[in-house]
N, C-alpha and C positions, 0 to 999 in steps of 0.2 A: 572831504570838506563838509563838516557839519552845519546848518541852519535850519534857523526856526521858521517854518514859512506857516502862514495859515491863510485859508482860503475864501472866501465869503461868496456863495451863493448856491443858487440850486442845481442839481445835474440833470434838470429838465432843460437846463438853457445850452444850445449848440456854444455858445461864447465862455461857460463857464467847463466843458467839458473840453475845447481846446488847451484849455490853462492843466485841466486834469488829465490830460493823454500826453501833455508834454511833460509833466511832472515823472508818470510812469518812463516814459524815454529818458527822460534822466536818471532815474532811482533814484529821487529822493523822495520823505515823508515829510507831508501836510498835514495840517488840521483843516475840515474843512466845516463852516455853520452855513444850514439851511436861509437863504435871503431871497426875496421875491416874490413873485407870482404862489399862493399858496403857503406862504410861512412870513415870516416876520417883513415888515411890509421895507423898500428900500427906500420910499417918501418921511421915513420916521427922523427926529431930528440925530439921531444917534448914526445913523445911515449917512447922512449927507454930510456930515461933517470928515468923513472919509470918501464919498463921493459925488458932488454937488450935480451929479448928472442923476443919481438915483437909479445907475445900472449894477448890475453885476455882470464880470466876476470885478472884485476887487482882493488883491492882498495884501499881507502887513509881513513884514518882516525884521531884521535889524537896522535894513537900510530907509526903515519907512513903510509909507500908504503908498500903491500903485493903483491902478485902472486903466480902463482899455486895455479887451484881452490880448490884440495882436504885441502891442507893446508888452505887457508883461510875457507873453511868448518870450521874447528878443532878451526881454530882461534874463529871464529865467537860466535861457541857454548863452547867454553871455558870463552870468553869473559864472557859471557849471564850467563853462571853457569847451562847451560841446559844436567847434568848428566842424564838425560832421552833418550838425544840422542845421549851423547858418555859417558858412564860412567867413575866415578874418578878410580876406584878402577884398578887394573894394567891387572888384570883377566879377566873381561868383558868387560874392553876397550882395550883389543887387540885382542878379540874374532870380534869387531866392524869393531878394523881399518886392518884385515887382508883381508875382503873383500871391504874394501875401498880401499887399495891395489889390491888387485886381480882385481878389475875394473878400475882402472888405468894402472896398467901392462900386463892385461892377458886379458881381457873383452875388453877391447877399444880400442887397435893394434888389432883385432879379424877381426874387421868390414871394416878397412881402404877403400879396395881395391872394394870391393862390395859399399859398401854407397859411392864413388866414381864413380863407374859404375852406378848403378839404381837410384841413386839418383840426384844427381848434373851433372847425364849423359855427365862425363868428358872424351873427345875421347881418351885421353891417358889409361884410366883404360876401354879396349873392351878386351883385351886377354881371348879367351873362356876358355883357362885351367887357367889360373891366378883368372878368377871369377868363375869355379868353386870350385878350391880349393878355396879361400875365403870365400865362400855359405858354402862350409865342415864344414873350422875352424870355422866360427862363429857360426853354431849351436854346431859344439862339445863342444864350452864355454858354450855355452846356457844350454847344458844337463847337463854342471856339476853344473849349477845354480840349474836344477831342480831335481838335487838328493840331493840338498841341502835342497830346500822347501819342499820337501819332510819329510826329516825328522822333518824338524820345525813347520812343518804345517802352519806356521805362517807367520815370518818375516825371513829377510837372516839371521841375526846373534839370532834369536832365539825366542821368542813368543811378544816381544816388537817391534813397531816400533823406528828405529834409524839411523844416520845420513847414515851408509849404504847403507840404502834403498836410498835416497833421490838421489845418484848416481847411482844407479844400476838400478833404476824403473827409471829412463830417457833414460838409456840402454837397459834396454826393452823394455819402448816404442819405441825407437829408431829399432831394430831388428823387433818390429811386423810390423811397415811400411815401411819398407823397404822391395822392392817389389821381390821377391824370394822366392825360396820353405821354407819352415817352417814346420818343426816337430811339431806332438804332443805333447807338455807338459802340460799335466792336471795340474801341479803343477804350475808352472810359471804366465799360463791363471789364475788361482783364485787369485792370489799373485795380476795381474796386476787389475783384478777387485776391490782387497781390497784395492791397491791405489788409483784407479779411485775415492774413495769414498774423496779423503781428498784435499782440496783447492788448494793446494800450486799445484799437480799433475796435478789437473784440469787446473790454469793455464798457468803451464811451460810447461807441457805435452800435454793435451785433444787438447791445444788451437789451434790448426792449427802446432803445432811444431814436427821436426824429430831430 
């Protein structure tokens, strides 16, 4: 199935590199323009008239402008027919997309304030009690991730890899290098080794990226 997709933003951004790790899991080719933080600005009027939020990723295709990376995720692999990594069925694809929710809503406001501070060592985010509660919250996300792998032994929503993972394992790489204390999670740590093992992780993850 051939289509023309193109991608719009930068591979600095964890949201725009979800869109590009599930592209790889499909095998298909993009086009992708530099948008954002550092290159062409996405407050420009030519930007917002394809995304009035002024985020990236966005993309274009024959069916159109999309945005919001987890939706274009869903798009992507529905497109494709890839029930491998969000399934048809209503039971094991909501079992999918509650933790693709849960990392949208719950996981990714988790980090803000910290991956602010240590990271992008933005002077506005130094408040020592603001970054420690921060440090708190996001490992307390972290641990419910890994009472999750825990049970699964395997993958987040269960012994398959699925589209999930592909947001969550950016999440955790994102959380392991970010430079603060960090708990023990045996469970998490193997989860992030069995992605290391798969290309797409290797290059939107391994690759030098937070």
């Amino acid at each position: 199935m051939g289509h023309s997709l193109k991608v719009l933003g930068r591979t600095s951004s964890i949201n725009v590199r979800k869109v590009l790790w599930t592209c790889q899991e499909l095998g298909i080719p993009y086009e992708r323009e530099d948008w954002g933080i550092g290159f062409t600005p996405t407050q420009s009027p030519e930007f917002l008239a394809l995304n009035p939020n002024a985020q990236v990723p966005v993309i274009l295709d024959e069916n159109g402008v999309l945005w919001e990376s987890n939706t274009i995720c869903r798009y992507l692999v529905g497109l494709h027919q890839r029930h491998d990594l969000l399934p048809a069925e209503p039971g094991p694809r909501a079992k999918v997309e509650q933790w693709m929710d849960w990392q949208a809503t719950e996981l990714n406001p988790s980090w803000g304030y910290v991956f602010h501070a240590r990271v992008r060592k933005n002077p506005d985010f130094q408040d020592p009690q603001r970054l420690a509660d921060g440090v708190r919250g996001w490992n307390d996300k972290m641990g419910l991730l890994e009472q999750q792998l825990a049970k699964t032994n395997a993958y987040v929503a269960g012994n398959d890899f699925t589209l999930a993972d592909i947001l969550i394992g950016l999440s955790v790489h994102r959380w392991r290098m970010t430079p603060m204390e960090h708990p023990s999670y045996p469970a998490v740590s193997t989860y992030y080794e069995k992605l290391s093992q798969r290309p797409g992780f290797q290059t939107f993850a391994l690759d030098g990226h937070n």
